[in-house]
Backbone as CSV, one residue per row, in Angstrom:
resi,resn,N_x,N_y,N_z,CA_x,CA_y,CA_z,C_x,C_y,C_z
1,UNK,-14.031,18.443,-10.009,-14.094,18.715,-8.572,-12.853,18.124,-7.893
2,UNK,-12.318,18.696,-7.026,-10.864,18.351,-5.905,-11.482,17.168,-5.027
3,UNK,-10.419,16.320,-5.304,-10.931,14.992,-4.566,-10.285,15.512,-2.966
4,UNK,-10.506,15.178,-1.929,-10.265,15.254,-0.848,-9.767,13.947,-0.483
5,UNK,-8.540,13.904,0.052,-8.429,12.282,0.683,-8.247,12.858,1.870
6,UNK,-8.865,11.587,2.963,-8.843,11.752,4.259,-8.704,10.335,5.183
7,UNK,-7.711,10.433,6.143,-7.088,9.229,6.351,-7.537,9.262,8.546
8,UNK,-7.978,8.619,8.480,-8.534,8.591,9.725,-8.320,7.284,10.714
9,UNK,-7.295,7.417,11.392,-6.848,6.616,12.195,-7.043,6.634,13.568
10,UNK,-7.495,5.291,13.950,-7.828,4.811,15.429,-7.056,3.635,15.659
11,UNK,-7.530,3.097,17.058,-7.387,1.895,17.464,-8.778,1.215,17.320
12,UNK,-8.520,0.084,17.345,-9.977,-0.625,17.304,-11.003,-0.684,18.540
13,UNK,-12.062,-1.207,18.134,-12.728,-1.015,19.117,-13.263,0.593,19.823
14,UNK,-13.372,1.845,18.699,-13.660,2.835,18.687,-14.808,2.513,18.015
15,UNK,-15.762,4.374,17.344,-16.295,4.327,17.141,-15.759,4.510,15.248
16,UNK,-15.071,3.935,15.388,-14.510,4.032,13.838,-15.501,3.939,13.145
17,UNK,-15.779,2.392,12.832,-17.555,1.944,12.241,-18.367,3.127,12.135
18,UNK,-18.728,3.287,13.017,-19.796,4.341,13.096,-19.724,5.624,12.161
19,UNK,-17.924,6.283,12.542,-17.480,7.100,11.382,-17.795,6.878,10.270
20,UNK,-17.116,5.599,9.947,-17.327,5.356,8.673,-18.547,5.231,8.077
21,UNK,-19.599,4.861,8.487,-21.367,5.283,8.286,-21.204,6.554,7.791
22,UNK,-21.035,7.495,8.886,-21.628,8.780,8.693,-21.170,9.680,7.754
23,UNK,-19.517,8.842,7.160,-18.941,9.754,6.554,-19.994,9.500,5.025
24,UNK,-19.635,7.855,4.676,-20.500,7.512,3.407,-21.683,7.777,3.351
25,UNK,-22.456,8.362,3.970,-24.111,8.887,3.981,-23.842,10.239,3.439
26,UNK,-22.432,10.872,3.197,-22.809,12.096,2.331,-22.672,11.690,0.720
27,UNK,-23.489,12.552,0.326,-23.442,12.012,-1.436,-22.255,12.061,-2.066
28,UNK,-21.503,12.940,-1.960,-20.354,13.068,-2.178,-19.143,12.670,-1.654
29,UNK,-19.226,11.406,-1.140,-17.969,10.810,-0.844,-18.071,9.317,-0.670
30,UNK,-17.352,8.753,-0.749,-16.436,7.452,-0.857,-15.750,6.610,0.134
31,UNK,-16.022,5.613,0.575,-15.249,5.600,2.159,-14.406,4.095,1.442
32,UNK,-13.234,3.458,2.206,-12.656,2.605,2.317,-12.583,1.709,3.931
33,UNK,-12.550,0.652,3.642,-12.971,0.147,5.066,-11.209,-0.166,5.451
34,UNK,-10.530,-0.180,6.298,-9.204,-0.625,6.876,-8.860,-1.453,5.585
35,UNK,-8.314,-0.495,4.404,-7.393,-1.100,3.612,-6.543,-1.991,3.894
36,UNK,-5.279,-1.945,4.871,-4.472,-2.317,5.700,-4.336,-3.650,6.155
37,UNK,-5.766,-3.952,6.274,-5.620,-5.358,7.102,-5.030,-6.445,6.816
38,UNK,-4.956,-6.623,5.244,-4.590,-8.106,4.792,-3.161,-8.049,4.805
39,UNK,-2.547,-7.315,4.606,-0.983,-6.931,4.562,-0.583,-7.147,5.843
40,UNK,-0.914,-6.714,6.933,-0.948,-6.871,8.561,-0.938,-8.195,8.992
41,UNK,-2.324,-8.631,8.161,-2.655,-10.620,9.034,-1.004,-10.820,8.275
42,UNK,-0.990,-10.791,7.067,0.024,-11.786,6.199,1.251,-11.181,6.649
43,UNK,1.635,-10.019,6.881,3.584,-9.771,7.637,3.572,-10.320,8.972
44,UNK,2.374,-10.091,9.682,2.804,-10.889,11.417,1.951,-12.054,11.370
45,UNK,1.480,-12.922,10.896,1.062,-14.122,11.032,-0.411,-14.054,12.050
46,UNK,-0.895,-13.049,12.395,-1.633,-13.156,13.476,-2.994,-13.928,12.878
47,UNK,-3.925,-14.630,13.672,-4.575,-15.568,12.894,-6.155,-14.706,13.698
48,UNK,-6.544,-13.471,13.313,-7.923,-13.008,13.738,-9.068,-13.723,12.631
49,UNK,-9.995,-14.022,13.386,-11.318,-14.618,12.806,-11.235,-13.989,11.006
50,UNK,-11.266,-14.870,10.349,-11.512,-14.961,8.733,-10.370,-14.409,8.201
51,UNK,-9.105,-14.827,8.698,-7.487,-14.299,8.423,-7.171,-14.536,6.774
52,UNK,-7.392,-15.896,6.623,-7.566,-15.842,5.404,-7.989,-15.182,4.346
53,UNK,-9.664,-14.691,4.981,-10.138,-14.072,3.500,-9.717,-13.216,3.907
54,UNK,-9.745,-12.505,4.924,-9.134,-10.953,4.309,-8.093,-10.844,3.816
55,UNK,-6.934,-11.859,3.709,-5.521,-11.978,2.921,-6.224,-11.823,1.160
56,UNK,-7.060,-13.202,1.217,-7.525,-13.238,-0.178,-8.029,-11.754,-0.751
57,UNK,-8.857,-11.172,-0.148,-9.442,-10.149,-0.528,-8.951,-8.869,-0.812
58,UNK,-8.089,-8.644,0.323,-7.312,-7.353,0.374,-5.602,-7.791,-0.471
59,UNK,-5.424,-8.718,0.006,-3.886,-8.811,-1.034,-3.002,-8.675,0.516
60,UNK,-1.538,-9.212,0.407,-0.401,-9.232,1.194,0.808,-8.441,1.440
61,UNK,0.611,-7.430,0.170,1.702,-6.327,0.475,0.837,-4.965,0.673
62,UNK,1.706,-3.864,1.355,1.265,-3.125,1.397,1.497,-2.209,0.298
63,UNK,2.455,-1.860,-0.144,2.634,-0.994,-1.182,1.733,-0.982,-2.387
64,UNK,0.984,-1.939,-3.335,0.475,-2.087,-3.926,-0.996,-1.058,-3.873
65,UNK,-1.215,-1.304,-2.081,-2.940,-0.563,-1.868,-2.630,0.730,-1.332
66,UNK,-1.519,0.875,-0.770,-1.142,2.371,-0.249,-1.333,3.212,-1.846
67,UNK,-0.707,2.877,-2.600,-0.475,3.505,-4.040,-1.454,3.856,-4.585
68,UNK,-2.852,2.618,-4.597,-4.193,2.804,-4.709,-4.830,4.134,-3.912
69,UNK,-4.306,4.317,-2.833,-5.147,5.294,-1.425,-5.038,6.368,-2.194
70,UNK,-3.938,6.645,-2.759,-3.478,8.087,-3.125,-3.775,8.947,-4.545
71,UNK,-3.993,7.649,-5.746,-3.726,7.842,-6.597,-5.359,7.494,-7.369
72,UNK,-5.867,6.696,-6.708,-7.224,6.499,-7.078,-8.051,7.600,-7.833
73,UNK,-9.116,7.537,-8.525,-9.685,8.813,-9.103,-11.448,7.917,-8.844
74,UNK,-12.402,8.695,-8.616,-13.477,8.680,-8.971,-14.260,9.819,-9.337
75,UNK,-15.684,9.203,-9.813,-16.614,10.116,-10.757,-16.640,11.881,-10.653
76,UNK,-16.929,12.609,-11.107,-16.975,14.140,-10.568,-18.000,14.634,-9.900
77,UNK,-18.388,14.135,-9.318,-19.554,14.154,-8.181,-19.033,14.005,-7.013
78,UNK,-17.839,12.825,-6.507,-17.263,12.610,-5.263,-15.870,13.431,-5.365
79,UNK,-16.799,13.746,-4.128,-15.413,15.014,-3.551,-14.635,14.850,-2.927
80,UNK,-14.935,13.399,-1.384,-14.096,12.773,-0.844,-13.829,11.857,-0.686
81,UNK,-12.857,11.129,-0.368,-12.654,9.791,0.025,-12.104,9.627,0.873
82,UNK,-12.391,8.639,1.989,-12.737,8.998,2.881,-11.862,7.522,3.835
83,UNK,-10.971,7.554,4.035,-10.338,6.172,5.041,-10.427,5.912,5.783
84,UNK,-10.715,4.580,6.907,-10.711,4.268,8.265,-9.736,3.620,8.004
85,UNK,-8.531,3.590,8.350,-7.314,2.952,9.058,-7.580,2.677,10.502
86,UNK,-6.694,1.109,10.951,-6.167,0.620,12.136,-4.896,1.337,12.153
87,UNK,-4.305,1.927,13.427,-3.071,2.015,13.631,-2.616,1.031,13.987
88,UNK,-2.523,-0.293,14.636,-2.225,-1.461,14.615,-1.819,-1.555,13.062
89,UNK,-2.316,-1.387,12.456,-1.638,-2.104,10.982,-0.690,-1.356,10.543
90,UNK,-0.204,-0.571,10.995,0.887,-0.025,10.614,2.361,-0.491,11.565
91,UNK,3.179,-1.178,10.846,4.316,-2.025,11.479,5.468,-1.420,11.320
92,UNK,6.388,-1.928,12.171,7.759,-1.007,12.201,8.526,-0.566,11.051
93,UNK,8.596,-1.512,10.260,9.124,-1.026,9.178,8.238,-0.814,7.747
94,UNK,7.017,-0.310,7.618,6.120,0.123,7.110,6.085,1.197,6.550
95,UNK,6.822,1.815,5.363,6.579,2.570,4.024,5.542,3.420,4.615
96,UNK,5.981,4.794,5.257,4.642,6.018,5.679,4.627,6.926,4.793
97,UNK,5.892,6.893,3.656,5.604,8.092,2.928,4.718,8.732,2.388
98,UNK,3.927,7.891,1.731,2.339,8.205,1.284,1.639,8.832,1.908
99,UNK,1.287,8.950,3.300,0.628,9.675,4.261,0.123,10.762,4.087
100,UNK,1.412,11.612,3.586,1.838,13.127,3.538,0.723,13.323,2.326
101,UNK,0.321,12.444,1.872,-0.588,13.154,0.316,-1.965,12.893,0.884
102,UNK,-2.487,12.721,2.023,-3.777,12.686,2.819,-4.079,13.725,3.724
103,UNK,-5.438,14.200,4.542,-5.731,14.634,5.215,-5.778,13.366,6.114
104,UNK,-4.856,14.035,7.587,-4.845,12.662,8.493,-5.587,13.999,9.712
105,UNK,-6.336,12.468,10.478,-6.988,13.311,11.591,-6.661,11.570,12.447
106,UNK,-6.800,11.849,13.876,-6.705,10.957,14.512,-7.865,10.737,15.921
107,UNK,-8.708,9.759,16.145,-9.583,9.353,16.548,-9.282,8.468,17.995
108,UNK,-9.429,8.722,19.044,-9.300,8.334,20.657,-9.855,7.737,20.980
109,UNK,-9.869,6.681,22.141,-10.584,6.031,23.335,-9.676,5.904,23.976
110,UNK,-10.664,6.259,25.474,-9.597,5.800,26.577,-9.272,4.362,26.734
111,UNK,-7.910,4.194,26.774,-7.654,2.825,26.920,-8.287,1.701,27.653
112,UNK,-8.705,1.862,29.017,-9.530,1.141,29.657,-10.577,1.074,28.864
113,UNK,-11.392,1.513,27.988,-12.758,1.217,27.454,-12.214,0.254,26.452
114,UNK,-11.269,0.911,25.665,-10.848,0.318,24.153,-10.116,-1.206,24.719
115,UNK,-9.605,-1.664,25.896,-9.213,-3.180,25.998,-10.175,-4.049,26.185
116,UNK,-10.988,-3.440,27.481,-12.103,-3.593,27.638,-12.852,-4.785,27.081
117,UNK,-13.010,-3.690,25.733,-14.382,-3.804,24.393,-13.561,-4.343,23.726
118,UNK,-12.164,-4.908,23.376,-11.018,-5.843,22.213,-11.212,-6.564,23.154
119,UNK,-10.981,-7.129,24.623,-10.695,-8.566,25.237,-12.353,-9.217,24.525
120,UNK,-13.305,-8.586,24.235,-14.277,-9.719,24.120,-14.833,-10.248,23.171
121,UNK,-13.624,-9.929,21.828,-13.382,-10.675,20.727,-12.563,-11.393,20.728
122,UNK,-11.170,-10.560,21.269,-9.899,-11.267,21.271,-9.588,-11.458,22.830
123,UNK,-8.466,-12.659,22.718,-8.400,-12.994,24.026,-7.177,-12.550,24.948
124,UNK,-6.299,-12.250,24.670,-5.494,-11.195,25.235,-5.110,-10.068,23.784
125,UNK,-4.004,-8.967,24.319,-3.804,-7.988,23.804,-2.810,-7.093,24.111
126,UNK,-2.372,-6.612,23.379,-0.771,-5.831,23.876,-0.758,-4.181,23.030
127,UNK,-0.422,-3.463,23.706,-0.294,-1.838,23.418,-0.517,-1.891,22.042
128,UNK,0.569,-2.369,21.577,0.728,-2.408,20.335,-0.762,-2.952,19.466
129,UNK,-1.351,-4.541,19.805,-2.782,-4.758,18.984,-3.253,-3.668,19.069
130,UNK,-3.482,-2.723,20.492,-4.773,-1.640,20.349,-4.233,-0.365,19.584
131,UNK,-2.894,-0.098,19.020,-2.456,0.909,18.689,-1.748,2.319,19.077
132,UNK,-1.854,2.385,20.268,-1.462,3.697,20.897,-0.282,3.810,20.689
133,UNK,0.718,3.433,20.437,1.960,3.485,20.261,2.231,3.931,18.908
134,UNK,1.729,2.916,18.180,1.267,3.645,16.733,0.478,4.833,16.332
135,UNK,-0.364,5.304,17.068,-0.976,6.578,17.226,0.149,7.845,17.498
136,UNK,0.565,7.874,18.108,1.606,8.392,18.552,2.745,8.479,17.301
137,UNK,3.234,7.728,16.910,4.271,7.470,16.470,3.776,8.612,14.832
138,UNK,2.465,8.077,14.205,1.602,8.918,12.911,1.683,10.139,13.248
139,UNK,1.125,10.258,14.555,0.774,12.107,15.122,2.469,12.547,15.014
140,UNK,3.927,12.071,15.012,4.756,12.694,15.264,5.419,13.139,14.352
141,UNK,4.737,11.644,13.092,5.322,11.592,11.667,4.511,12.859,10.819
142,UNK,3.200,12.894,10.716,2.705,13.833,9.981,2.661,15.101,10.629
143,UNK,3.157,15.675,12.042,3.234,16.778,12.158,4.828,17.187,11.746
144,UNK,5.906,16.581,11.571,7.466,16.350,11.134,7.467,16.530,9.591
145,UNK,6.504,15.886,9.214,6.633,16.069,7.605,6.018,16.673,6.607
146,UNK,4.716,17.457,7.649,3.704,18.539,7.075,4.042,19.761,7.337
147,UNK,4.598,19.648,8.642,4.796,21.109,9.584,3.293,21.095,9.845
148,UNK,2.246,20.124,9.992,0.807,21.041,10.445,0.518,19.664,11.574
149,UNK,-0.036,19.941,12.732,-0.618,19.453,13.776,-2.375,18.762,13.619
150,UNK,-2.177,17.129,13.244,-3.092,16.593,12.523,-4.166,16.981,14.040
151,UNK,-5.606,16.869,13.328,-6.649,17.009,14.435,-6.878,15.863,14.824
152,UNK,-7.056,15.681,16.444,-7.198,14.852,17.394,-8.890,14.876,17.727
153,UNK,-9.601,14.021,17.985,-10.759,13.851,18.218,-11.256,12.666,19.245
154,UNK,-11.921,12.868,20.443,-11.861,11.482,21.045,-13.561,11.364,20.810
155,UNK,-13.743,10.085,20.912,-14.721,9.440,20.356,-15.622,9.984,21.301
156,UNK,-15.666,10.167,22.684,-16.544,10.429,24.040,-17.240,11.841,23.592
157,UNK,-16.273,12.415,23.292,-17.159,14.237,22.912,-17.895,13.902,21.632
158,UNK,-17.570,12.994,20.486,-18.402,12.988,19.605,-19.636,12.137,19.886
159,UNK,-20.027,11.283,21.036,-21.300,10.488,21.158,-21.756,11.413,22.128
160,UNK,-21.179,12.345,22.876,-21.624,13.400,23.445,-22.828,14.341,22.753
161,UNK,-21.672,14.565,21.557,-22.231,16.316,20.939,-21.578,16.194,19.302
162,UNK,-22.566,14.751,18.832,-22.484,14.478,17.203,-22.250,15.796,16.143
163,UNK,-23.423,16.737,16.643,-23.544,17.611,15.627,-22.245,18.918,15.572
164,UNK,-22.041,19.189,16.989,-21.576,19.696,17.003,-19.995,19.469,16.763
165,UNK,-19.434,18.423,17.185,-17.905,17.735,16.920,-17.746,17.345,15.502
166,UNK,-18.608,17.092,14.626,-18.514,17.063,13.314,-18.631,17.837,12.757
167,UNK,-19.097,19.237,12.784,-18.905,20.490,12.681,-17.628,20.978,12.497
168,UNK,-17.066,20.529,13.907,-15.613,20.397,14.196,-14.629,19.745,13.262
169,UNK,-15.138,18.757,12.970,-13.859,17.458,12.490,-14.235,18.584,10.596
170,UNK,-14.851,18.938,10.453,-15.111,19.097,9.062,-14.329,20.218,8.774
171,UNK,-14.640,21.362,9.667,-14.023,22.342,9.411,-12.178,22.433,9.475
172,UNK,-12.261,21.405,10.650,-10.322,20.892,10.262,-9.889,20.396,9.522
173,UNK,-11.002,20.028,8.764,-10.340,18.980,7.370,-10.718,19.848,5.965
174,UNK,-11.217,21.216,6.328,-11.265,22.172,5.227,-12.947,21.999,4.772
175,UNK,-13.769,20.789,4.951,-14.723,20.144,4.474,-15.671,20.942,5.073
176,UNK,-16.928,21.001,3.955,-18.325,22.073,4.499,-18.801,20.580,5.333
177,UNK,-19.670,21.311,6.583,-20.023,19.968,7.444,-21.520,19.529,6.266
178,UNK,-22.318,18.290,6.557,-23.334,17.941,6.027,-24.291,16.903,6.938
179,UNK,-25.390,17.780,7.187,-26.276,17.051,8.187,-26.364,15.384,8.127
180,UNK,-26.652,15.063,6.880,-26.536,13.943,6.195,-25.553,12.642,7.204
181,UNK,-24.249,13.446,7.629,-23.125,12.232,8.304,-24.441,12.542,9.877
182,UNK,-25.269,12.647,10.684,-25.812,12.365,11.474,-26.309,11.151,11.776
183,UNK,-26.906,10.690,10.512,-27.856,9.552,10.855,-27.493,8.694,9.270
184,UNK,-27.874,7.346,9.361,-28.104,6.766,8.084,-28.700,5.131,8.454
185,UNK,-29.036,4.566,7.365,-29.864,3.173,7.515,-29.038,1.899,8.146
186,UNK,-29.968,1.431,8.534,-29.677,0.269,9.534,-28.736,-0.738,8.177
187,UNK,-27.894,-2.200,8.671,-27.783,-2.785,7.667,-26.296,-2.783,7.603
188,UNK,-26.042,-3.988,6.698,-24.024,-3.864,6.091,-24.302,-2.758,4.705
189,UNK,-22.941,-2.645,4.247,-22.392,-2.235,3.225,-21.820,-2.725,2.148
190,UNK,-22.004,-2.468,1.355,-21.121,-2.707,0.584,-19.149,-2.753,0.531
191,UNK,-19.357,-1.324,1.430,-18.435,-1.032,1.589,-17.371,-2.081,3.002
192,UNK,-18.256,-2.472,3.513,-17.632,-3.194,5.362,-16.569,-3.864,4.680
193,UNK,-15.809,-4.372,5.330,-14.720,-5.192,5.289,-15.557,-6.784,5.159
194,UNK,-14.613,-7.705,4.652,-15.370,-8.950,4.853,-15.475,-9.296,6.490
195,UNK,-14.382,-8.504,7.307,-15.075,-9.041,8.608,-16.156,-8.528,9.411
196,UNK,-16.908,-7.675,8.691,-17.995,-6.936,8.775,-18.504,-8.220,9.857
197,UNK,-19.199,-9.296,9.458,-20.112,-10.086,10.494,-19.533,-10.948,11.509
198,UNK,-18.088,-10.522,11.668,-17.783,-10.363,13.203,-17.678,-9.575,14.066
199,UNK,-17.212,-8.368,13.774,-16.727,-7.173,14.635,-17.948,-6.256,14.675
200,UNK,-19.144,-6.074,13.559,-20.204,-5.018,13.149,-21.590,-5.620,13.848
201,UNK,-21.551,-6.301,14.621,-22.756,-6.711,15.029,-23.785,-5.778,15.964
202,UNK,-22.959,-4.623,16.630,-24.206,-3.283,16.691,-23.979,-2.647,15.771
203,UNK,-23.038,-2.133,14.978,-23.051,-1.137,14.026,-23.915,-1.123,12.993
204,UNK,-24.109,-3.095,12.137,-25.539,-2.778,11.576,-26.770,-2.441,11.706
205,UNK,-27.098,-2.497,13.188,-28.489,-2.385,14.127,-28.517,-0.619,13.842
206,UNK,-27.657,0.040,14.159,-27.489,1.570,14.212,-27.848,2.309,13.131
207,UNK,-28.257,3.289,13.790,-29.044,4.574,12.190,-28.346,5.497,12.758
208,UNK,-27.520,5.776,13.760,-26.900,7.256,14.309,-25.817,6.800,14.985
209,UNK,-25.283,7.891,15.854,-24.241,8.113,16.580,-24.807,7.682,18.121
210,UNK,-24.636,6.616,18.930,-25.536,6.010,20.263,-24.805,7.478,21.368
211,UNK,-25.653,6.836,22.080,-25.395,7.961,23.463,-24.194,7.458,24.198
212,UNK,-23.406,8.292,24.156,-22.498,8.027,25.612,-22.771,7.631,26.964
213,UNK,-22.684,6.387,27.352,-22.912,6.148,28.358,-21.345,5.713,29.160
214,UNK,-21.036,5.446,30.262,-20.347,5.775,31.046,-20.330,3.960,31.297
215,UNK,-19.188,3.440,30.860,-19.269,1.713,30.924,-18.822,1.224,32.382
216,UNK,-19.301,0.145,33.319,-18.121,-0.546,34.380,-16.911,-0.998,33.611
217,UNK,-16.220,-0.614,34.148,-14.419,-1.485,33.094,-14.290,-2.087,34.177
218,UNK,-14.289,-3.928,34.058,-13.662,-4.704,35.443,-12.296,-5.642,34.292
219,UNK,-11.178,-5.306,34.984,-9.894,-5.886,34.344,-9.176,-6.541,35.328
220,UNK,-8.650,-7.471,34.867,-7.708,-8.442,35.963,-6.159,-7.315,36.045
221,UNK,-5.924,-7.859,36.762,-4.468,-7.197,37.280,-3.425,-6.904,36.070
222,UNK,-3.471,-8.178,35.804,-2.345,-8.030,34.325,-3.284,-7.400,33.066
223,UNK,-4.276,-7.165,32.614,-4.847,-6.535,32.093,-4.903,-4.993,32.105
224,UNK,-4.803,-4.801,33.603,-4.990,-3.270,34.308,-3.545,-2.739,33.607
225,UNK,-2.755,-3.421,34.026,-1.125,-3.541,33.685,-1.160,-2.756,32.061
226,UNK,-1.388,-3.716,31.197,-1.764,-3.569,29.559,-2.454,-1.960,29.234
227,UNK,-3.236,-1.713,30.167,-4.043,-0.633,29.707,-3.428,0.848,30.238
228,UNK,-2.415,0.854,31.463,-1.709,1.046,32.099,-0.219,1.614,31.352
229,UNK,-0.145,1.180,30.390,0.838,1.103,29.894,0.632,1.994,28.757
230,UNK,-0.667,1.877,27.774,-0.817,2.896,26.589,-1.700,4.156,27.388
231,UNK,-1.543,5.029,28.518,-2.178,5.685,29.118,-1.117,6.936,28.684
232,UNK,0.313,6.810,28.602,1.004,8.295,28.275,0.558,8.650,26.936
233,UNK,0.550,7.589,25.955,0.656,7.698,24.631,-1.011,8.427,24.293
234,UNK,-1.961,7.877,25.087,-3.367,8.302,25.298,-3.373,9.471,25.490
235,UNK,-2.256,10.148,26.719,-2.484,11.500,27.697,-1.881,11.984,26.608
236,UNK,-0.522,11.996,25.425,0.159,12.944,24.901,-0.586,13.575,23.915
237,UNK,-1.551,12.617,23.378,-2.473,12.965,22.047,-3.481,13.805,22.762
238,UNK,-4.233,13.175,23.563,-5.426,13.909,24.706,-4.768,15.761,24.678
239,UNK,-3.826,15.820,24.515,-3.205,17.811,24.706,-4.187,17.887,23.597
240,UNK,-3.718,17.519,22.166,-4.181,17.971,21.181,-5.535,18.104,20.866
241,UNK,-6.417,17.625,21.569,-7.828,17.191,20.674,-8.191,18.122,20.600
242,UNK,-9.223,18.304,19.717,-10.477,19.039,19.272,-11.369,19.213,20.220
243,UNK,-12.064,20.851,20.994,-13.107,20.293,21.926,-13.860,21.474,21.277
């Protein structure tokens, strides 16, 4: 069977998690939690809750696990495999060639929600932590080096209209959809990252995709500023999405 790789990049503080549930609830596929990360803490020094182990765990270069993304093989039963990438972890001078051998799709929040929901782990934050710049920068690289226009998806239409936007995301990625990514059991993974029991604390509570609700965003001035700032990079991708 044709393995499918599929490389799915956000900023944090999406409904990435959640993706990543729904994707591994089909029988046939394989998910990876933000390969990326340990290579990221260890080139910029940044010290996020359990910096260490995820160095230990994941390893310090990148090339080593990119090579893994691509080249990996499993059983003949799994058809896909299935990536959540940070665009944050992807750094300026960061080896993208690999890319090109994935299905890349790219995953939205409006910035005001996505600082929002990062200030109340972390305590400040810059374009760059939440990714939009890096979003941008992937969407310009894999439409330059594919010739094909990766699919855009914002997280709001999919807590909207689950069934139907995954319908969507499947059929852009060539993939038959499967009721199955709707719902799945409460609980960690196997699969979570070790920082699973900081950042996952509704995602284990969850069996589905939650309702869209419509949040207060209250931001200080210089905050407003921050969010203010990844709003073109937000609006340029926003042309593309999927509706």
């Amino acid at each position: 069977m044709k393995l499918t790789r599929i490389a799915m990049w956000s900023g944090p503080r999406n409904i990435s998690t959640a993706m990543l549930r729904s994707w591994e609830n089909r029988a046939d596929t394989v998910v990876v939690d933000e390969p990326l990360y340990g290579p990221y803490l260890f080139q910029t020094g940044k010290r996020h809750p359990m910096y260490q182990e995820i160095i230990n765990e994941q390893g310090k270069h990148y090339q080593p696990i990119t090579e893994r993304l691509i080249t990996c093989e499993f059983p003949h039963d799994i058809s896909i495999f299935y990536q959540k990438h940070m665009a944050h972890h992807i750094l300026e001078d960061t080896d993208l060639s690999w890319i090109v051998h994935l299905k890349n799709a790219i995953l939205l929040r409006h910035p005001y929600e996505v600082l929002s929901s990062y200030l109340e782990k972390q305590p400040e934050a810059t374009p760059e932590d939440i990714g939009y710049p890096q979003l941008l920068k992937l969407f310009k690289l894999i439409q330059s080096e594919t010739g094909e226009i990766p699919p855009v998806f914002n997280s709001k239409d999919i807590l909207i209209n689950p069934e139907m936007m995954l319908n969507k995301m499947c059929e852009s990625l060539e993939i038959p959809f499967n009721r199955e990514m709707l719902g799945w059991d409460k609980g960690y993974r196997e699969s979570d990252g070790v920082w699973a029991k900081h950042w996952y604390n509704s995602v284990i509570l969850s069996t589905g995709f939650a309702k869209y609700k419509p949040k207060e965003i209250k931001l200080t001035r210089d905050e407003q500023k921050i969010a203010d700032e990844c709003m073109p990079y937000y609006e340029e991708l926003s042309k593309y999405k999927i509706l």
